[in-house]
C-alpha positions as CSV (number, residue, x, y, z in Angstrom):
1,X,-6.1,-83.9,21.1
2,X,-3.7,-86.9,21.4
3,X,-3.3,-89.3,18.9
4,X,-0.8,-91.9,17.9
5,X,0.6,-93.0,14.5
6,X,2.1,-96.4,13.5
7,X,4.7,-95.8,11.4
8,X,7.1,-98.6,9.6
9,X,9.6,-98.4,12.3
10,X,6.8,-98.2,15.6
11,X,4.9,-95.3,16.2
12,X,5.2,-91.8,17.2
13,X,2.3,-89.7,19.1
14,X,1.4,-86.2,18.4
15,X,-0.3,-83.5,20.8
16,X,-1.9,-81.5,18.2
17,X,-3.3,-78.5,20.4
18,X,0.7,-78.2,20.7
19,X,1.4,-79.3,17.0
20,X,-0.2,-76.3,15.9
21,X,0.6,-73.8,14.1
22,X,3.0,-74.7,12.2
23,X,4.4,-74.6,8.6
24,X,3.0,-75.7,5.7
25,X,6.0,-78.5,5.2
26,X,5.6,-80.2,8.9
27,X,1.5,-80.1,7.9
28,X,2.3,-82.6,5.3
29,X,4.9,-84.7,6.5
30,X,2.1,-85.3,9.1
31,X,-0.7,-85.5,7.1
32,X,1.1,-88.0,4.9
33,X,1.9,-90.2,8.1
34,X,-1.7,-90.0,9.4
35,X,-2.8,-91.3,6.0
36,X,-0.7,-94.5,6.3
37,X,-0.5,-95.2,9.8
38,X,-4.0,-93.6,11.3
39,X,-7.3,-95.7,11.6
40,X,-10.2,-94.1,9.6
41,X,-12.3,-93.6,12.9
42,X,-9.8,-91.1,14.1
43,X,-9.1,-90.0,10.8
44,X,-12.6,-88.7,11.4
45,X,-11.8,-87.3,14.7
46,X,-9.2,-85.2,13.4
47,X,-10.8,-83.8,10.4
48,X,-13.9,-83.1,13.6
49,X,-10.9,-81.3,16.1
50,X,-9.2,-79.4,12.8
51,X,-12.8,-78.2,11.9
52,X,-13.6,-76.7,15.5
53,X,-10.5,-75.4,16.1
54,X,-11.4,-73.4,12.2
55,X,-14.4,-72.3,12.9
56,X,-12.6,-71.3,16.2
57,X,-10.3,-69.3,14.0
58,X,-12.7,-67.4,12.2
59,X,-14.6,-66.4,15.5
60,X,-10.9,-65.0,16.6
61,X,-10.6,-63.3,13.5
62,X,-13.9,-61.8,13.2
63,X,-13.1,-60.4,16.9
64,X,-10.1,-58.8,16.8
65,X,-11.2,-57.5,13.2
66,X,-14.1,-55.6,15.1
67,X,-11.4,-54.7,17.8
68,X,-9.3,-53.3,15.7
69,X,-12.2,-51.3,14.0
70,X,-12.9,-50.0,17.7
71,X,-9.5,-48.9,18.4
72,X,-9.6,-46.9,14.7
73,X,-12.8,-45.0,15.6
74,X,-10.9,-44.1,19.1
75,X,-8.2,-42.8,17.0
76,X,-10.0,-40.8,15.1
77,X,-11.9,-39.3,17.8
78,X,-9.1,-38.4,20.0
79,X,-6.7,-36.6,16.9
80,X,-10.1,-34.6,16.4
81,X,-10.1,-33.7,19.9
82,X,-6.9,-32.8,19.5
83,X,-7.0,-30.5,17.2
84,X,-10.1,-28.6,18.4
């Protein structure tokens, strides 16, 4: 997602699909611009893209949580074979 800020000196555009992730710090630098410089319809856009790409997360997360579950239970199962 593309958007552009007007700042006091012009404007600056950020790609945030390459913004991201990033720290904590840079998050509120741009947070703070987007408050002052960002119209309230994308605003609302952003809030819409940062909330997909959570829920997003969590999917991720949830997968490689029941990967890594996977690859434990192989473990497992190949020491015992192991040792028999």
């Amino acid at each position: 997602m593309l958007i552009t800020i007007k700042t006091e000196n012009g404007h600056m555009t950020v790609e945030l699909d390459q913004f991201f992730p990033t720290t904590v710090t840079r998050v509120r630098k741009l947070f703070r611009l987007m408050r002052q410089g960002l119209p309230e319809q994308e605003k609302a856009a952003v809030r819409d893209y940062l909330d997909t790409r959570k829920r997003q997360a969590a999917v991720d997360h949830r997968e490689l949580k029941r990967l890594i579950g996977d690859l434990e239970l192989q473990r497992r199962q190949t020491e015992m074979q192991l040792r028999a």
